[in-house]
GUKOL-91563 format. One line per 5 residues: for each residue x, y, z of C-alpha. Coordinates in steps of 0.001 Angstrom, whole numbers, plus 500000, padded with zeros to 6 digits. Layout:
N
X:Y:Z  ...
//
This chain:
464
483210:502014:526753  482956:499119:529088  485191:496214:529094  483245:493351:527196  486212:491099:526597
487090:489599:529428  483692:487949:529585  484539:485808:526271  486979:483695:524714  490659:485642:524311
490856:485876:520018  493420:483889:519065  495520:486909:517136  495198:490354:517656  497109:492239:514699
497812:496093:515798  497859:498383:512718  495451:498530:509740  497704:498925:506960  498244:496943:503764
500595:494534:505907  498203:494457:509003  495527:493565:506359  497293:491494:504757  498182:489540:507544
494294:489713:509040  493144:487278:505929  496197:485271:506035  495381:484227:510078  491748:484012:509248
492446:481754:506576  494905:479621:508919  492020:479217:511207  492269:481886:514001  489981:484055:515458
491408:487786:514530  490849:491122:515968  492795:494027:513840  492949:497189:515860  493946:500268:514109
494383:503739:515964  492986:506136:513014  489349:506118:511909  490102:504541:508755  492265:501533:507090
494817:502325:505412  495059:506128:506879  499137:505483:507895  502212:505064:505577  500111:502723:503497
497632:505433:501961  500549:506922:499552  502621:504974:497846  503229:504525:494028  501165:501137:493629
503663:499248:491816  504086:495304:492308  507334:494718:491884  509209:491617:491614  511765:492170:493710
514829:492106:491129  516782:494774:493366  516443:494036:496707  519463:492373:498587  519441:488962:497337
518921:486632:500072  517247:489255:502311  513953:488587:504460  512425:491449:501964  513703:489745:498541
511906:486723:499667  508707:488414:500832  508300:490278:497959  508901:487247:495236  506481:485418:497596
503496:488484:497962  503912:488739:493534  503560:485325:493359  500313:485221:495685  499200:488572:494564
499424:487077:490741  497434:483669:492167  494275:485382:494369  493792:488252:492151  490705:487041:489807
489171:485439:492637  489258:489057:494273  489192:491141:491671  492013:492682:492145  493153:494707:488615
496673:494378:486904  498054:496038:484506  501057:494533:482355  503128:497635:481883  506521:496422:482718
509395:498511:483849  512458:500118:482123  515456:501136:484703  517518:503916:482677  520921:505259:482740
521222:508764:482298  525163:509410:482380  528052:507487:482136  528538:506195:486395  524544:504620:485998
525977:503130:482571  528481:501108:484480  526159:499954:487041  523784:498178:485028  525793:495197:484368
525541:494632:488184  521719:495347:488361  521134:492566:485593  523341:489922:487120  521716:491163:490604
517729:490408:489484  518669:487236:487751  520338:486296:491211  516787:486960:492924  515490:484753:490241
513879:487554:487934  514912:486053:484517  513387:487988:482300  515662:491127:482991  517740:491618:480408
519868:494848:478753  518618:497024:476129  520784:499773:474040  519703:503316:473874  518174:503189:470115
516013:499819:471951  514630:501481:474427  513688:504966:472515  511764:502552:469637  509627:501024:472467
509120:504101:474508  509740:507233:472042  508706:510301:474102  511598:509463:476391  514385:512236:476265
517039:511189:473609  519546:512168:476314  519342:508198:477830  522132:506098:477306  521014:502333:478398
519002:500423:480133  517189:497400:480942  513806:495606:480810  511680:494081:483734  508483:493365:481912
507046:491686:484784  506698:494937:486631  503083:495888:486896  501272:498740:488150  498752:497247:490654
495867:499601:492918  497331:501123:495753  494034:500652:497933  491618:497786:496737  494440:495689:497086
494565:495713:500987  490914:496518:500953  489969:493268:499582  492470:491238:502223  490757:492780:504937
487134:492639:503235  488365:489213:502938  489196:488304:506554  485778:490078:507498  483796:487780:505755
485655:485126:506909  484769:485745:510415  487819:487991:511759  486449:491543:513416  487972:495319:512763
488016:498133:515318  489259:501698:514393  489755:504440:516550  491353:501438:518992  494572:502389:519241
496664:500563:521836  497931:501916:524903  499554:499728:527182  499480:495566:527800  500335:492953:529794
500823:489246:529080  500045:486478:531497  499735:483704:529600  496900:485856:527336  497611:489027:526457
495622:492060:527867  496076:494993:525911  494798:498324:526784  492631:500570:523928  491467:503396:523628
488318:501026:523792  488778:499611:526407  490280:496251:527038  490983:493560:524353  492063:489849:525303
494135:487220:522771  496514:484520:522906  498539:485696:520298  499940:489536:519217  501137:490637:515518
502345:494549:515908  502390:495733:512148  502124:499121:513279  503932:500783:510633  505398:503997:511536
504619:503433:515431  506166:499837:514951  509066:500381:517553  506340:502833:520029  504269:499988:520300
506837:497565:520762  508047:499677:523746  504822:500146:525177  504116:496107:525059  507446:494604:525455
509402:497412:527425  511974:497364:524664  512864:498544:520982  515173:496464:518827  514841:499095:516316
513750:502924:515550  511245:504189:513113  513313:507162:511042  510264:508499:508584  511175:508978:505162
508830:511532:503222  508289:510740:499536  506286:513487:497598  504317:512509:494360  503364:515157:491339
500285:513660:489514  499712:514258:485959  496277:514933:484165  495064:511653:482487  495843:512919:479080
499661:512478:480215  499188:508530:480482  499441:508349:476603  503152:509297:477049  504701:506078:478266
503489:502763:478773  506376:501446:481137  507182:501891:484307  510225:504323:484264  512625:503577:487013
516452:504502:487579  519586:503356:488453  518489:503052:492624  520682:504050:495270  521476:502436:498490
518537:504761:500245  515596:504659:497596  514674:503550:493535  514568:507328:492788  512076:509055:490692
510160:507078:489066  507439:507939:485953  504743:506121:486273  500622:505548:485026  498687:505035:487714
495488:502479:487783  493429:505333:487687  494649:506781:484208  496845:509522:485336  500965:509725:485066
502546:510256:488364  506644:511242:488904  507879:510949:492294  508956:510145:495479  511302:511893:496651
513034:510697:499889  513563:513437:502462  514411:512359:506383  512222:513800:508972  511524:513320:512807
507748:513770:512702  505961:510382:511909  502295:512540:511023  503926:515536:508587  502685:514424:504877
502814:517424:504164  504075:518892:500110  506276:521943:499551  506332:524135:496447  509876:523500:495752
510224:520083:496189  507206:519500:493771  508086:521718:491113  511742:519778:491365  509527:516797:490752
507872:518586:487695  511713:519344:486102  512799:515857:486530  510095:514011:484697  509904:517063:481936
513690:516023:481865  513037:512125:481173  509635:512925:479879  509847:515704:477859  506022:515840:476667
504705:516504:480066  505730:520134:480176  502151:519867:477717  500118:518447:480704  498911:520181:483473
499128:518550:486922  496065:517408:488280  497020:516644:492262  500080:516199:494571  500803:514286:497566
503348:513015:500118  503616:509872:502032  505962:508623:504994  507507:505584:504898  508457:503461:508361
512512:503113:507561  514759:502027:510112  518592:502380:511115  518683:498504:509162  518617:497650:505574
516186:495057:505910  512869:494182:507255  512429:493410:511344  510199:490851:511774  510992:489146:514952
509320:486173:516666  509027:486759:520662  507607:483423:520776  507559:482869:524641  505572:485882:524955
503493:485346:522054  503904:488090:520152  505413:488770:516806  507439:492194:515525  506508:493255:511886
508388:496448:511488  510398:498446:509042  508436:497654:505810  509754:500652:503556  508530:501227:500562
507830:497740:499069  505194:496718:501934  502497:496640:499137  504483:494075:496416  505511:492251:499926
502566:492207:502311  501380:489228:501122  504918:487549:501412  505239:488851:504459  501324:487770:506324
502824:483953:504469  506339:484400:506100  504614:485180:509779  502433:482227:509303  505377:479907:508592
506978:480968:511926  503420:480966:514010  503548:477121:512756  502750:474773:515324  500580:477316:517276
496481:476139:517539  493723:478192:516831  490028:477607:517937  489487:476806:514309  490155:474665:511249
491967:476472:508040  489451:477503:505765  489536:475742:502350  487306:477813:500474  486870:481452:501916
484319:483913:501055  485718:486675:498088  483951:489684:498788  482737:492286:496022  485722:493968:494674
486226:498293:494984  486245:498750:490569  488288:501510:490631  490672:501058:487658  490896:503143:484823
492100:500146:482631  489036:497464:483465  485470:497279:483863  483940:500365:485660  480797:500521:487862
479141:503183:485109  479587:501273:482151  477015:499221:483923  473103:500101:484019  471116:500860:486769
474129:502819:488647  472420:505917:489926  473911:508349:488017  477064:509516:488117  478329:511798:491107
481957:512371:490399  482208:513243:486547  486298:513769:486653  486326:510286:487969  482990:508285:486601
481924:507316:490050  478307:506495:490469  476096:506554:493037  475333:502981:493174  479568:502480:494254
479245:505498:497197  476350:504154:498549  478170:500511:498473  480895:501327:499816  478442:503355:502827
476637:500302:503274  478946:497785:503434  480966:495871:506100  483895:498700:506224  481439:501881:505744
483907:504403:506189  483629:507391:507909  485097:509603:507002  485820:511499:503216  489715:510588:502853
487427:506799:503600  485450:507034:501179  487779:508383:498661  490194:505707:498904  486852:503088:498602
485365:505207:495163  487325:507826:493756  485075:510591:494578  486638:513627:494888  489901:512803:493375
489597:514021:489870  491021:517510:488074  488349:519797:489895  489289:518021:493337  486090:517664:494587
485078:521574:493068  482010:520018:491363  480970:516898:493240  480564:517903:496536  477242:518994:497074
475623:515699:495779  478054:513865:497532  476985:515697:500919  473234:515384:500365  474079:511592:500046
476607:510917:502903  474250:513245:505313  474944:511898:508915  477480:509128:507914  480733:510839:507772
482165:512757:510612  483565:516502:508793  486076:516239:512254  487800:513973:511370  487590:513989:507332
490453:516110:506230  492847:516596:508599  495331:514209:506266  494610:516310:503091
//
């Protein structure tokens, strides 16, 4: 592809990575007023550590208290909780429970109470054991305390950062996938090398997510830190399940992860997972028998009334941890270029918090145009379970995925709009097609005859 850039303006900010942070932080410098390129290696958004995670916005009542990540995450809920009607973005007010199961997580919850009301989460507050089994009764009689966080909510894990970088779209800012970034060199602008072809701006944000300290090497000649992938593995329930519980379930967490965790998902089903296994490989999202059906046991164990359900799906995603507790954003100011890196597992309650937090230390830095007051809200992905639906409406199409009510009308959206994706793991995370108990069994011959010549099958399932 030639080399158009040089011929124009630099963009003011050119974010590296595509995930719910790079999004994120895509409408928060269009907003400010720059002119924003996001460049993202993969063919889709979102196709990183960002596709699998359990889509809970948390509050932030455990993390360190006075940590860079306590602070981004009170500050994404609180943003998250003001932007989401004018995106339609869905919520729903489960709260959270965090149970002790034997007598060493008793003892700890004392700590975890004083803890969230230190990170300014009030409302926590200690329930006994007869408490806790009146408002959630299916729970195994064999807990022994707890506590409350009823302003956990379970949020969706993709329209979220869909609609912050539908957002910065329509606001002017420009996306470019299969762009992933080789090489640059700064000289007063930054030149950075793609895989098409040459890309100038003033200004560079690497939220690369699990190739946060690569591309920090390959720009800066240096790592401050190293990505150590940490696999969590997810058992989803059939919807049926989500009758069980209305909470979020969490446990006593441990210095390395929450646990497993029993929750419904946005889309109606129960999920129990992660799990938290080290690895070297930063692409392996791959599920094993044994782990999953240790998944399974534990949340039959909490959850008794699940060994009734069948499970309808699994999957795994990595997480970008690091050797350090906390996040690593860094501010190489005289180089113009800004290190977002080690976002674990919270990068979808924080990204918001976090995009805010950059733009507080980018202050003082001009961009070719003025902060926009009143930006465009695009049409919102309506993919939970517990709102409005595209096929309660009329004149959809028909439906094409019966396990998951999507119609016709949303595929052909979501092919026609400013993000068309291109692939079917795309276009899944856009509808819900394909996702439902027959996995696709049913569905996909429609769905071919109507995506003919707009996904590529290359590239469609290589992430399962």
């Amino acid at each position: 592809m030639p080399d158009t850039s040089d011929a124009n303006e630099p963009f003011d900010v050119a974010i590296i990575g595509a995930g719910v942070v790079g999004c994120a932080m895509a409408r928060r410098f269009t907003i400010d007023g720059a002119r924003v390129v996001v460049l993202e290696k993969a063919a889709e958004v979102l196709d990183g550590a960002s596709k699998a995670n359990s889509a809970i916005l948390h509050t932030g009542f455990d993390a360190p208290p006075g940590s860079l990540e306590q602070k981004c995450i009170a500050d994404g809920y609180a943003e998250y909780l003001e932007i989401r009607e004018s995106l339609g973005l869905p919520l729903l007010k489960c709260g959270a429970m965090v149970l002790a199961w034997d007598d060493e997580q008793v003892v700890q919850l004392d700590g975890l109470v004083a803890k969230a009301h230190k990170n300014g989460v009030m409302d926590v507050a200690l329930r006994s054991r007869a408490e806790i089994l009146t408002q959630e009764p299916q729970l195994s009689s064999a807990v022994m305390g707890g506590f409350v966080v009823p302003s956990e909510y379970v949020i969706d894990p993709w329209a979220s950062a869909h609609a912050y970088i539908l957002q910065a779209l329509a606001n002017g800012a420009e996306l470019r996938r299969n762009c992933e970034v080789l090489s640059g060199v700064f000289d007063r602008v930054w030149r950075l090398e793609t895989a098409q072809g040459a890309v100038r701006a003033k200004q560079v944000i690497n939220c690369a997510g699990l190739y946060g300290d690569v591309i920090d090497e390959r720009l800066l000649g240096r790592r401050d830190f190293s990505i150590m992938p940490r696999k969590g593995q997810f058992v989803v329930f059939d919807k049926p399940a989500s009758e069980l519980v209305e909470a979020v379930i969490l446990p006593v967490p441990t210095k390395t992860t929450k646990g497993v965790v029993i929750f419904r998902t946005i889309f109606g089903n129960i999920a129990v997972g992660p799990t938290a296994e080290e690895q070297e490989s930063r692409t392996d999202a791959s599920t094993d028998a044994e782990a999953l059906k240790a998944l399974r046991d534990k949340g039959i164990e909490m959850l008794p009334a699940l060994a009734d359900y069948e499970v309808t799906t699994v999957y795994a995603g990595l997480r970008p941890a690091t050797e350090f507790q906390d996040y690593q954003i860094t501010n190489h100011a005289e180089q113009g270029y800004i290190t977002v890196g080690g976002i674990r597992s919270t990068g979808l309650s924080a990204a918001l918090g976090i995009a805010r937090h950059v733009s507080r230390l980018n202050a003082g830095v001009e961009f070719s145009g003025a902060p926009i007051a009143t930006p465009i809200c695009p049409a919102p992905d309506r993919l939970s379970n517990y709102h409005p639906r595209d096929w309660e409406s009329p004149d959809h199409g028909g439906i094409i995925c019966h396990c998951e009510l999507v119609t016709k009308r949303e595929i052909l959206a979501a092919l026609d709009g400013p993000m068309a994706p291109t692939t079917l793991q795309g276009l899944k995370r856009r509808t819900r097609v394909c996702m439902g108990r027959c996995q696709g069994f049913y569905c996909t011959g429609p769905l071919a005859t109507l995506t003919e010549g707009r996904l590529d099958p290359a590239l469609g399932e290589r992430d399962g």
